[in-house]
C-alpha positions, 0 to 999 in steps of 0.5 A: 471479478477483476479490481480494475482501479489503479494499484495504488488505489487498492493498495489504499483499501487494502490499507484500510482507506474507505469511501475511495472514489475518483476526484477531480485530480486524481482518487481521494477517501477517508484514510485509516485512523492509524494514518497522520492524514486522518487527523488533519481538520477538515469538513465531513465532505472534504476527503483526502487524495490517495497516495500514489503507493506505486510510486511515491517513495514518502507514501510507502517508505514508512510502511516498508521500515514499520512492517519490516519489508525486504526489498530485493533485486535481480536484473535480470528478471522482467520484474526485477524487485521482490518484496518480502518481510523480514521476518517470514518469507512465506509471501514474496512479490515482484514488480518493475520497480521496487515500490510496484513489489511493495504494492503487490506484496500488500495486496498478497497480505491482504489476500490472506488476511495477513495485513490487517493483523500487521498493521495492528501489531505494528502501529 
């Protein structure tokens, strides 16, 4: 079954964003704990909106330097960015841009049980 939700809402619940649904501007949830937006006071029915990790260079930078993710770029590639970590380059993404290949490569992470244990060892 395909996730049809848009990347950067899966790249949210690969994060570990729950109760993700669309709102009236755009998709909202509970962020993770380790998240500085988990900790702004609110009401228990008041969720959070969603960054938009696809696009927003403030949502995902601070996850490219915590988890020590590589960006490289050929041109002449359809999708031109990779992404890797700085460590291992036993998983490499691409996309369009250089955020889109972040995203991708979180969701590889995910996939293999991979970035559960990242966030962990790197709060």
């Amino acid at each position: 079954m395909t996730d049809e939700r848009p990347l950067h809402v899966r790249v949210a619940a690969a994060l570990g964003w729950t109760y993700l649904s669309p709102g009236e501007v755009g998709w909202e949830g509970e962020p993770p704990a380790w998240d500085e937006r988990a900790k702004i006071p609110r009401r228990l029915d008041q969720h959070i909106g969603v960054p938009d990790y696809d696009t927003e260079w403030s949502a995902t930078g601070p996850l490219i330097e915590r988890l020590g993710i590589r960006l490289g770029r050929d041109p002449g590639m359809r999708e031109p960015w990779d992404a890797s970590r700085l460590v291992a380059d036993a998983y490499t993404s691409s996309g369009r841009t250089a955020l889109e290949a972040v995203c991708h490569f979180l969701l590889e992470l995910d996939a293999v049980g991979e970035l559960a244990d990242l966030l962990a060892k790197h709060p």
